[in-house]
VEXTORSE-216400 format. One line per 5 residues: number of its first residue (from 1); their letters; for each residue y, x, z of N, C-alpha, C. Coordinates in steps of 0.2 Angstrom, whole numbers, plus 5000, padded with zeros to 4 digits. Last residue first. Layout:
<atoms>
NUM) a) Y X Z Y X Z Y X Z ~ ...
</atoms>
This chain:
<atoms>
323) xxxxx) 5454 5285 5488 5454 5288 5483 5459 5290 5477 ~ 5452 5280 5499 5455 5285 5502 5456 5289 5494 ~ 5440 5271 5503 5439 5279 5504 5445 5282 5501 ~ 5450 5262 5504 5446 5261 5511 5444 5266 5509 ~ 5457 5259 5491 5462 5261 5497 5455 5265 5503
318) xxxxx) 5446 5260 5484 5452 5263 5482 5454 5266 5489 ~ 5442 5245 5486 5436 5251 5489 5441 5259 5488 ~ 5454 5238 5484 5451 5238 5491 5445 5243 5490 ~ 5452 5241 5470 5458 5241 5473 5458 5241 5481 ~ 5439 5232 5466 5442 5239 5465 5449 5242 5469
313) xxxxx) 5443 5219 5471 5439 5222 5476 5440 5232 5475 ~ 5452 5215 5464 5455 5215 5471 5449 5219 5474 ~ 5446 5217 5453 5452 5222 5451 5453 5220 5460 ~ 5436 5205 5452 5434 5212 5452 5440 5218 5454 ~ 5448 5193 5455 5442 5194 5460 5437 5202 5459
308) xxxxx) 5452 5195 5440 5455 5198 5447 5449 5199 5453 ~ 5446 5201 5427 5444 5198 5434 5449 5201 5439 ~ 5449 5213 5419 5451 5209 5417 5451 5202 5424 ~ 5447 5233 5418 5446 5226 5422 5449 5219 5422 ~ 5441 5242 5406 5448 5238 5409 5445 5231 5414
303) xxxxx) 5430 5253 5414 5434 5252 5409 5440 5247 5409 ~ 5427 5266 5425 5429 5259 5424 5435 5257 5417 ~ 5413 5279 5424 5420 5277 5423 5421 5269 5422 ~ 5405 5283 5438 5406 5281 5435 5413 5277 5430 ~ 5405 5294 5452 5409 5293 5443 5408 5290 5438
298) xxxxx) 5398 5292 5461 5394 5293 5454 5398 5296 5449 ~ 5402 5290 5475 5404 5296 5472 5400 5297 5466 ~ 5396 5280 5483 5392 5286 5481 5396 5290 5477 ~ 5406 5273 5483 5404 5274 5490 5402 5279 5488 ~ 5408 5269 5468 5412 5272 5472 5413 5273 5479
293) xxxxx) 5395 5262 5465 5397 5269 5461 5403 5273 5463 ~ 5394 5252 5472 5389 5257 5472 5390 5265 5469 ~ 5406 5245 5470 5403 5247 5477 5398 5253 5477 ~ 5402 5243 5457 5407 5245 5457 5409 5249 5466 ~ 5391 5233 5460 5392 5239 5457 5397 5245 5458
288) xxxxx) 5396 5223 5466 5393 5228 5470 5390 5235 5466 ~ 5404 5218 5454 5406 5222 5462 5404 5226 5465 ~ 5393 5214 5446 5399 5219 5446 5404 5223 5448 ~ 5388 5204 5454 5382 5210 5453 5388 5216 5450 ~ 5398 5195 5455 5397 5198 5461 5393 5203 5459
283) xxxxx) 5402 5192 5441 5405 5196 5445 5404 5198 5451 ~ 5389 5185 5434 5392 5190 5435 5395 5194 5439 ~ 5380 5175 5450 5385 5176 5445 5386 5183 5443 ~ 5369 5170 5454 5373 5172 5461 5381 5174 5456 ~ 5359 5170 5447 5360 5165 5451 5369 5166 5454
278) xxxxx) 5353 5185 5446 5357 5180 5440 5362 5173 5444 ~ 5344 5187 5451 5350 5189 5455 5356 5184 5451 ~ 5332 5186 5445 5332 5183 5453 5339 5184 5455 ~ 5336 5185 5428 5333 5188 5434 5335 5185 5440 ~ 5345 5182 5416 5335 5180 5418 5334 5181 5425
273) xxxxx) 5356 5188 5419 5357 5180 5420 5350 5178 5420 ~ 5356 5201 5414 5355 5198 5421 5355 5191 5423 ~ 5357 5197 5399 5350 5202 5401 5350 5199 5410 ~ 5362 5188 5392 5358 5191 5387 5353 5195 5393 ~ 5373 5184 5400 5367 5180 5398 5363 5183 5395
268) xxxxx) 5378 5199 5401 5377 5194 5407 5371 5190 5404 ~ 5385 5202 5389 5378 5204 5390 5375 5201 5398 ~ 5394 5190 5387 5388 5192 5382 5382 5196 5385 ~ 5403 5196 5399 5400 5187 5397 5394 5186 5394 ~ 5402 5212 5401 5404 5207 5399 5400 5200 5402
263) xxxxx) 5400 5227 5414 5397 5219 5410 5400 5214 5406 ~ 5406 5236 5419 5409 5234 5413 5405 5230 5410 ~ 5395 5241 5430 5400 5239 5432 5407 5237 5425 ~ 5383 5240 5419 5385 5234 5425 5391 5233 5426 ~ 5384 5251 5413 5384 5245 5410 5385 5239 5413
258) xxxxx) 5384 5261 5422 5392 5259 5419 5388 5253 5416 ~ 5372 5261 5427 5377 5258 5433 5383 5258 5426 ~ 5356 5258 5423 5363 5258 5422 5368 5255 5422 ~ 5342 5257 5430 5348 5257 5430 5355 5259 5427 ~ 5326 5253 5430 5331 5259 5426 5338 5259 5426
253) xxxxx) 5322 5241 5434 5322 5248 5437 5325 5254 5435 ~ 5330 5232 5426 5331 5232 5432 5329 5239 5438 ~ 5326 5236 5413 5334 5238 5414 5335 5236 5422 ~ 5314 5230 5412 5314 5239 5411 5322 5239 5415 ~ 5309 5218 5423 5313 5219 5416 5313 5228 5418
248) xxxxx) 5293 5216 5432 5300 5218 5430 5304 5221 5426 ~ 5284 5202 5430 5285 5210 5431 5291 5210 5430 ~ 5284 5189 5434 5289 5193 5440 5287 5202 5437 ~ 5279 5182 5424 5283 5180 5423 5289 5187 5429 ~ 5264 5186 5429 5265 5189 5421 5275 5187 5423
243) xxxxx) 5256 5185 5443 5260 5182 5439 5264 5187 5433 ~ 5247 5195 5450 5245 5193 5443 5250 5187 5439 ~ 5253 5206 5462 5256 5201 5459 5251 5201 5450 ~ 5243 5217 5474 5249 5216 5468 5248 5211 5464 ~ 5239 5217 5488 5237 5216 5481 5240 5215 5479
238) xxxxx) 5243 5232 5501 5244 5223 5497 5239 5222 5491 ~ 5245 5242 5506 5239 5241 5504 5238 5235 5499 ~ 5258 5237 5519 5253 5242 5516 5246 5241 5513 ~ 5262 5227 5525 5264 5226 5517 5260 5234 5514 ~ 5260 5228 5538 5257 5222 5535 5257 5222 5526
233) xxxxx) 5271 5238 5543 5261 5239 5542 5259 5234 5537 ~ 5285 5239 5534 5282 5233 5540 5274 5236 5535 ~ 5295 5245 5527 5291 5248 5533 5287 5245 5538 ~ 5299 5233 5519 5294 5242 5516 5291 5245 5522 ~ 5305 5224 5525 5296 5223 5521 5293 5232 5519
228) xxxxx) 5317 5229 5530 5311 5226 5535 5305 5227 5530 ~ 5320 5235 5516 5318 5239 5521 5315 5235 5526 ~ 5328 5227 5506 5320 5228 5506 5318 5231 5511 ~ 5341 5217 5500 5338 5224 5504 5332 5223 5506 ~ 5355 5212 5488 5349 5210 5492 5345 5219 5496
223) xxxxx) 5361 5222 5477 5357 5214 5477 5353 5215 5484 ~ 5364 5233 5477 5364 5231 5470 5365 5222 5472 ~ 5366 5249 5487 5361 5241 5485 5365 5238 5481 ~ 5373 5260 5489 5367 5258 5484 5363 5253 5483 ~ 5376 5256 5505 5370 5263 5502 5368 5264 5497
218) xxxxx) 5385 5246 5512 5378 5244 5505 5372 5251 5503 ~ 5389 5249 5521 5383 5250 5523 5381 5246 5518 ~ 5403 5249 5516 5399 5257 5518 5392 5256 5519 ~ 5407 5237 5516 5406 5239 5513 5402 5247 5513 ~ 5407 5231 5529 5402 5232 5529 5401 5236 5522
213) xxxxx) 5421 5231 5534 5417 5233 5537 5408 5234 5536 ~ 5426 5223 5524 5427 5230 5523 5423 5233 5529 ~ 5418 5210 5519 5423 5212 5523 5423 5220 5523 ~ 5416 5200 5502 5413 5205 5508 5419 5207 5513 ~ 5413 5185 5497 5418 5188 5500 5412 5193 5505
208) xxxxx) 5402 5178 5492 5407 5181 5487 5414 5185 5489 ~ 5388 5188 5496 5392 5184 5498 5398 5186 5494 ~ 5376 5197 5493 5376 5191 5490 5380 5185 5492 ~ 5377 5204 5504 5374 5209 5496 5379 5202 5492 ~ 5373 5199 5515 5379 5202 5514 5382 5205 5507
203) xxxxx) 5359 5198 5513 5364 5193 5513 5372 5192 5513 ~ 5353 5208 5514 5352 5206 5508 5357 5200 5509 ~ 5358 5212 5528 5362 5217 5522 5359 5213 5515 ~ 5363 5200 5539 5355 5202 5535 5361 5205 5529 ~ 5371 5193 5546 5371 5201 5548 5366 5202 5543
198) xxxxx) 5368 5182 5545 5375 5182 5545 5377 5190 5544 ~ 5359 5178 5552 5358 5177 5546 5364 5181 5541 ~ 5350 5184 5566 5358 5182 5563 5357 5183 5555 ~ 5341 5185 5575 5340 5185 5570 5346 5181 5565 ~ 5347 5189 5588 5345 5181 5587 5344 5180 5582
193) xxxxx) 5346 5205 5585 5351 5200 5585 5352 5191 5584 ~ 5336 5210 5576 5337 5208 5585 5343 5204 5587 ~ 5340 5209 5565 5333 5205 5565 5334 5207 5573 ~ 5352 5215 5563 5352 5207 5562 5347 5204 5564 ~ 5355 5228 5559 5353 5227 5569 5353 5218 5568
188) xxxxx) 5359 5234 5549 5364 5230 5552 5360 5226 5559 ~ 5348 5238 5545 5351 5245 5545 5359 5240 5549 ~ 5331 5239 5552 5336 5235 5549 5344 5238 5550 ~ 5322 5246 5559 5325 5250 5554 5331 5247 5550 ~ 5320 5239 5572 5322 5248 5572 5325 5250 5565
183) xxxxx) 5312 5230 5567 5317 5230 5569 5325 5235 5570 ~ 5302 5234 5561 5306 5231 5557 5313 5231 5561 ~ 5294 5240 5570 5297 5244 5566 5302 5240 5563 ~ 5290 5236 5581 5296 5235 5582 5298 5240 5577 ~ 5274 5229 5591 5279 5233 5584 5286 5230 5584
178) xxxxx) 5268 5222 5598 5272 5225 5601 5277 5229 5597 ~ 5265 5207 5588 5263 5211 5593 5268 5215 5598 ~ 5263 5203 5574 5268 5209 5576 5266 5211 5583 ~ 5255 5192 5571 5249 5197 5572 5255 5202 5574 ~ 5255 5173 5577 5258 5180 5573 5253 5187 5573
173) xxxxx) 5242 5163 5566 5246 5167 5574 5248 5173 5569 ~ 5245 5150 5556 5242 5156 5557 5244 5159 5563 ~ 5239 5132 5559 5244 5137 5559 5242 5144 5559 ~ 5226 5124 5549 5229 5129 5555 5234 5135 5553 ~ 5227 5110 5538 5225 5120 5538 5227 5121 5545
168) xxxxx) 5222 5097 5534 5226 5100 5534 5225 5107 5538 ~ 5216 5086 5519 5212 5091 5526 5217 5096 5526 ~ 5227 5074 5513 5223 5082 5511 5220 5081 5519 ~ 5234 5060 5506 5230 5064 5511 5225 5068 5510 ~ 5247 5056 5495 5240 5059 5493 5239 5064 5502
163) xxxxx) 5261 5059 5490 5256 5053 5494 5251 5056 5498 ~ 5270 5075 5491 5263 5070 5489 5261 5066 5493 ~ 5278 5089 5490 5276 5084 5493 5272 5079 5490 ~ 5274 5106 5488 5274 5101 5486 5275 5092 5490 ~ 5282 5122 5488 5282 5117 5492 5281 5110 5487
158) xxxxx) 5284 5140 5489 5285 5135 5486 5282 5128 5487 ~ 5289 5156 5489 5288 5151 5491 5290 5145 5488 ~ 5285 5173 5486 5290 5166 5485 5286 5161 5489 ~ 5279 5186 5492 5281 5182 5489 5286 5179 5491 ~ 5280 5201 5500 5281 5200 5495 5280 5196 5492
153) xxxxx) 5274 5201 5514 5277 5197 5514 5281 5196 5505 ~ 5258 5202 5509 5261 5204 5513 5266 5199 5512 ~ 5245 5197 5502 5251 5201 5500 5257 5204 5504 ~ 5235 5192 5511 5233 5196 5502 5239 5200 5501 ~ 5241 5188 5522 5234 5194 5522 5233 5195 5516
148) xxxxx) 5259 5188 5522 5251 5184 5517 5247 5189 5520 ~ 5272 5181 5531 5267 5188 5530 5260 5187 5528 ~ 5288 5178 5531 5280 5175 5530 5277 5179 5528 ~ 5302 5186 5538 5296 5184 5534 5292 5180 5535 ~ 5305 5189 5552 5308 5181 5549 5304 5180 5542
143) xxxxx) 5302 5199 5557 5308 5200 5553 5310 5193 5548 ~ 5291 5196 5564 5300 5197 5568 5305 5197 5564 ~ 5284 5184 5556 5285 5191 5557 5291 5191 5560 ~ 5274 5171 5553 5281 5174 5552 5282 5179 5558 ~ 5258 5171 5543 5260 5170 5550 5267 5175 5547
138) xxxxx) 5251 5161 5532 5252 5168 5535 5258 5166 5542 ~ 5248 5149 5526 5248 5154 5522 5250 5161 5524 ~ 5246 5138 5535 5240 5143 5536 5240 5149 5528 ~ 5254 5127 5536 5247 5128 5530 5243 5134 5530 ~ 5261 5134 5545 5257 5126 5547 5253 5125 5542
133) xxxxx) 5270 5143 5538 5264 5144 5543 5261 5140 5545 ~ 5275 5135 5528 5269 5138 5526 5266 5141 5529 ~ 5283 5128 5536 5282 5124 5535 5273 5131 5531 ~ 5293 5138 5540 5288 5134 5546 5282 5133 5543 ~ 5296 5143 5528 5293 5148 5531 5289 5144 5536
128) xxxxx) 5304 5131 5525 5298 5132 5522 5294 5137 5524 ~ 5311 5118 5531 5312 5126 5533 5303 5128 5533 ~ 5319 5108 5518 5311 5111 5523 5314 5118 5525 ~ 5331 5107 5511 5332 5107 5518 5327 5110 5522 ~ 5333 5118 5496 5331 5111 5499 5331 5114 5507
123) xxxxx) 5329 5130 5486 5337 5126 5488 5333 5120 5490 ~ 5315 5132 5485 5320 5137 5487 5327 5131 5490 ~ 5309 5119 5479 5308 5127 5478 5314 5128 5480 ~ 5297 5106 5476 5303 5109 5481 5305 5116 5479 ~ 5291 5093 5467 5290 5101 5470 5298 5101 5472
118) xxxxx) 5282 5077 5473 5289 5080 5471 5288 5088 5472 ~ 5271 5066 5467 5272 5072 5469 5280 5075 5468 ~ 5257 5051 5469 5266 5054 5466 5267 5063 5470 ~ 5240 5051 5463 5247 5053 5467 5256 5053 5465 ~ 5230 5052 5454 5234 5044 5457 5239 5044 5460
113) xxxxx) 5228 5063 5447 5225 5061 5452 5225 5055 5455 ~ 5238 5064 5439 5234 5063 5434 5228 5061 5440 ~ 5247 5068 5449 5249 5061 5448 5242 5059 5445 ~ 5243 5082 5450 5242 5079 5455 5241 5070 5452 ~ 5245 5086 5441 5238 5087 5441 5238 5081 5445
108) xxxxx) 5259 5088 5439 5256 5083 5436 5248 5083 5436 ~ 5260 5095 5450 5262 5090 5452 5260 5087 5446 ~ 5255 5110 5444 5252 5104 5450 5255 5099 5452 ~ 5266 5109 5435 5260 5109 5434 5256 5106 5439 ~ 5278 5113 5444 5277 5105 5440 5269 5105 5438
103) xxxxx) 5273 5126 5452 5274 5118 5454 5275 5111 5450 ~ 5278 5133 5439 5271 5132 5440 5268 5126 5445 ~ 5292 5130 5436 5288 5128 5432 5281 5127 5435 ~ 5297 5133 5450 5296 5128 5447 5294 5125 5443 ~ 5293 5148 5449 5289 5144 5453 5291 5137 5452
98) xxxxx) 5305 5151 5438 5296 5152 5436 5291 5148 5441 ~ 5315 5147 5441 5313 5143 5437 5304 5144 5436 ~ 5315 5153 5453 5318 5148 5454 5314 5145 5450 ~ 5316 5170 5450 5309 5163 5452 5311 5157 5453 ~ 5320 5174 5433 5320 5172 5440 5316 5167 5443
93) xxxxx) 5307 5191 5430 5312 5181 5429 5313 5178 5433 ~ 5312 5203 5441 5308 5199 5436 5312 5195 5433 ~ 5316 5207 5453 5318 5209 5446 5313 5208 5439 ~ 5321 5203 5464 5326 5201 5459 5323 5202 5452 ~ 5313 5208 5474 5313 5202 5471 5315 5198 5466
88) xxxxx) 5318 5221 5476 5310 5220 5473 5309 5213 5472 ~ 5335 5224 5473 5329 5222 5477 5325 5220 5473 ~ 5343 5236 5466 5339 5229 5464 5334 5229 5470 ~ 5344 5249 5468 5347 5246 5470 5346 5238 5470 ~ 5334 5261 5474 5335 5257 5469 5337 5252 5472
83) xxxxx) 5330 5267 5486 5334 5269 5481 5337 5265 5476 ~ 5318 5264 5488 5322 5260 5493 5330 5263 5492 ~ 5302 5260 5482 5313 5264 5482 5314 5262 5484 ~ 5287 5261 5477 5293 5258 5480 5298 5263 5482 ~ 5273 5260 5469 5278 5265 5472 5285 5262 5471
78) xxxxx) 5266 5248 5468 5265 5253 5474 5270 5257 5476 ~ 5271 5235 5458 5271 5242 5458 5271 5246 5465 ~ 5274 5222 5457 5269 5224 5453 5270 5231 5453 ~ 5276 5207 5470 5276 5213 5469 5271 5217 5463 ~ 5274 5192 5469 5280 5197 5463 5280 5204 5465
73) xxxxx) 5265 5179 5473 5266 5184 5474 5271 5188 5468 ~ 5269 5164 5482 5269 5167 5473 5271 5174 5474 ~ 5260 5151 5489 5263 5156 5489 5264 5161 5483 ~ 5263 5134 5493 5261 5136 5487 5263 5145 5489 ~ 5258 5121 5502 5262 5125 5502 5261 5130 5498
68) xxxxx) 5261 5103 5503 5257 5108 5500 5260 5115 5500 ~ 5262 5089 5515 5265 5095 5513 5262 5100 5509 ~ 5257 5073 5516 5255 5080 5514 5260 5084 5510 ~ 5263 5060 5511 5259 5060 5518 5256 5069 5520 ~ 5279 5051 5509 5275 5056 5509 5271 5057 5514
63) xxxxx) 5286 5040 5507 5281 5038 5509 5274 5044 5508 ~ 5301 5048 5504 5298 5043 5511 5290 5042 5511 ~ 5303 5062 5498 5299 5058 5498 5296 5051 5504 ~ 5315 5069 5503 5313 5070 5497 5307 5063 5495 ~ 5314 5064 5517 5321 5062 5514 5321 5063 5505
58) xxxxx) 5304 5068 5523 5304 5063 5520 5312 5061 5516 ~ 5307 5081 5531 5305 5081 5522 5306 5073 5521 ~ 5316 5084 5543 5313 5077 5539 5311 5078 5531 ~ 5323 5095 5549 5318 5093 5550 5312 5088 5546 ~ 5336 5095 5541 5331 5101 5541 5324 5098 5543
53) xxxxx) 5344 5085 5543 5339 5084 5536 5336 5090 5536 ~ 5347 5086 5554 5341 5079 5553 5340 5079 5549 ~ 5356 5096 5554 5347 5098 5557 5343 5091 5556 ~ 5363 5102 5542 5363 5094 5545 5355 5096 5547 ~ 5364 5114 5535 5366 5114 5541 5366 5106 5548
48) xxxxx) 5354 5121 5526 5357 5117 5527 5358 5115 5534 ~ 5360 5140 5520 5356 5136 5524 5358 5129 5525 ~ 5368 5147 5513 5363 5146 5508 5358 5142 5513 ~ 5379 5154 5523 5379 5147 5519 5375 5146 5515 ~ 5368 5154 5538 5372 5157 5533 5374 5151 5529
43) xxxxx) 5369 5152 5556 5368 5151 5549 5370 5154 5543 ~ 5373 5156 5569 5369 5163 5566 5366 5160 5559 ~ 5382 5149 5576 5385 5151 5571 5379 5157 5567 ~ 5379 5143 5586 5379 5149 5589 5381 5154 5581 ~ 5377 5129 5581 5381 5130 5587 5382 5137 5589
38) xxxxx) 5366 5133 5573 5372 5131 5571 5375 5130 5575 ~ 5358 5137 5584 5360 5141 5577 5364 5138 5577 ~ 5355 5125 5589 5356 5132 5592 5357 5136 5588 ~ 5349 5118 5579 5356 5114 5582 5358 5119 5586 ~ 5338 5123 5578 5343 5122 5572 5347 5119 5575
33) xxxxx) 5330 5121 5590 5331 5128 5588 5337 5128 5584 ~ 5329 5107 5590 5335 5111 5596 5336 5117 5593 ~ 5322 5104 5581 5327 5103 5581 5333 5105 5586 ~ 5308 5107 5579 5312 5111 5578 5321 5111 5578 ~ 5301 5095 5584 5299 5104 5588 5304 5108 5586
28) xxxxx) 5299 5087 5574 5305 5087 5580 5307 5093 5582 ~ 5297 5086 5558 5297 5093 5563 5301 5092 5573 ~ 5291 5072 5553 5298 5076 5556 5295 5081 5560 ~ 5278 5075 5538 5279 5072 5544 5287 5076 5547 ~ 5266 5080 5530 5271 5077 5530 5276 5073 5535
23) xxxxx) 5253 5090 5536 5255 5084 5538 5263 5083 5535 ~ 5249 5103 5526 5250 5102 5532 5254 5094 5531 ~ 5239 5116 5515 5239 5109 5518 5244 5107 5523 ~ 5241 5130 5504 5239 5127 5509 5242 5119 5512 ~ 5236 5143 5496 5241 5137 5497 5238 5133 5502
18) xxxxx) 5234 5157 5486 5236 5156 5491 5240 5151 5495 ~ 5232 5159 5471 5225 5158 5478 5228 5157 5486 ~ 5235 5155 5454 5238 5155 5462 5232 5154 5467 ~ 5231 5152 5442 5232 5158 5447 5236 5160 5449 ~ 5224 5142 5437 5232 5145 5436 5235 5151 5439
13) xxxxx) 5216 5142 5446 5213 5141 5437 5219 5145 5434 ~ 5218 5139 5457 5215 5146 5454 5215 5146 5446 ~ 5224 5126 5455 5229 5129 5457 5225 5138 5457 ~ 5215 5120 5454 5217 5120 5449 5221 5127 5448 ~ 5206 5121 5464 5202 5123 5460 5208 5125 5454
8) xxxxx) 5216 5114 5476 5215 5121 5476 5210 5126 5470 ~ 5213 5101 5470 5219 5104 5470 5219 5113 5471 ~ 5199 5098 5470 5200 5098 5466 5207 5103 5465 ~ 5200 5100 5487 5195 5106 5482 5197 5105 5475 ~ 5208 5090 5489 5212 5095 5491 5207 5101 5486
3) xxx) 5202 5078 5485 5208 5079 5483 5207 5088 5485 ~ 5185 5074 5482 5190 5077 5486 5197 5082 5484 ~ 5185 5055 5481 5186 5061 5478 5189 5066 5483
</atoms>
């Protein structure tokens, strides 16, 4: 039987058209890079820091022999903001669950095949962006994306492991070349900078402690930052996203900054706790509001603060413009 036509047949039926094959196996090739990082301090904490479990998928599956690399496009609209403070990923359902729902589905195609299968998504050791250039889902870009020839860098990722021996794909080559737009535009200079994890403004967005040196350079971000992908060539023209689960809720593009920044518990579950930001908890999405609406001078009115963790940071953007 051939596994992998049957597998890619499914995985269109479902629609997804972008996946790919590579050897289960230790990445050695990458473990000076990871040990040079975390000696050089450029990891964040949303990265695993033990390089021998960076390299080794088998740690999720020992007797694994193929890597599956799945890509899940989420952009649904051409005309992009870079104003709007919801990054363009956050603002659907969150992927966590939606690509793990669609990964379980090929995994049980797979077993239905004879195979065992484990899916992977997001929180694990693979350094999936490797790991989906060696399936020939696109080639990684200066600015450390994965860059599709269908969609640019505008999906998800996602990761099967499986018994089961496939025909494995060719690495993609990079195509950046001599470009330096992403570079040039990264507004904290992290993508030249040994590409510092530490420095990326979507990661600073999403730390539960900010330092006052960076408050200034949120500009209205919400969540996370979009400007490497809006200016890179590669993301012009794309095909926009037929997963039904990543359009985006109305309240993520239309913003209503007093309702954020006086979120309750109630409305937290009820409306951001669906979306890609949800993860990260109420009160961080209520800060950066509150970031948002007193750097820009919105006036928006604050009602009682009951979170200390809210009321330190009100009190520290207070002092630091001087208000």
């Amino acid at each position: 039987m051939n596994y992998r036509d049957a597998v890619l047949n499914y995985c269109k039926k479902i629609g997804l058209d972008t996946v790919g094959f590579t050897e289960c196996r230790k990445f050695y090739e990458l473990y000076d890079y990871f040990k040079f990082r975390n000696s050089n301090l450029l990891t964040s904490e949303f990265e695993e820091k033990d390089e021998k479990k960076r390299i080794n998928p088998h740690i999720y599956m020992k007797e694994g022999k193929t890597i599956i690399s799945v890509a899940f496009p989420y952009l649904f609209d051409y005309n992009l903001k870079d104003d709007i403070g919801f990054s363009l990923y956050t603002r659907g359902e969150d992927y966590h669950k939606v690509v793990f729902k669609y990964l379980n589905k090929i995994c049980t195609f797979i077993e239905n095949l004879g195979g065992k299968a484990v899916p992977l998504v997001d929180s694990n050791a693979i350094p999936e962006r490797y790991v989906a250039n060696l399936c020939g889902i696109g080639f990684i870009g200066k600015n450390n994306m994965i860059i599709t020839e269908k969609y640019g860098s505008y999906v998800f990722l996602g990761e099967i492991i499986t018994d089961l021996k496939f025909e494995y794909d060719k690495p993609s080559e990079c195509k950046c070349g001599n470009c330096n737009i992403c570079t040039k535009a990264c507004p904290t200079e992290a993508i030249c900078k040994e590409k510092n994890a530490n420095l990326c403004m979507s990661y600073i967005t999403q730390k539960k402690y900010v330092e006052d040196e960076w408050i200034l350079k949120f500009k209205g971000r919400l969540f996370g930052c979009d400007i490497c992908q809006i200016v890179c060539p590669y993301n012009k023209n794309v095909l926009l996203s037929n997963i039904p689960e990543f359009k985006p809720f109305e309240f993520m593009e239309n913003i209503n900054l007093y309702e954020i920044i006086n979120m309750d518990n109630k409305l937290f579950k009820e409306k951001y706790k669906k979306t890609s930001c949800g993860w990260r908890g109420k009160n961080l999405i209520v800060r950066n509001g509150l970031i948002n609406s007193l750097v820009l001078n919105k006036k928006i009115k604050v009602e009682d603060i009951r979170s200390t963790y809210i009321k330190d940071y009100y009190n520290r953007l207070l002092k630091l413009l001087k208000l």
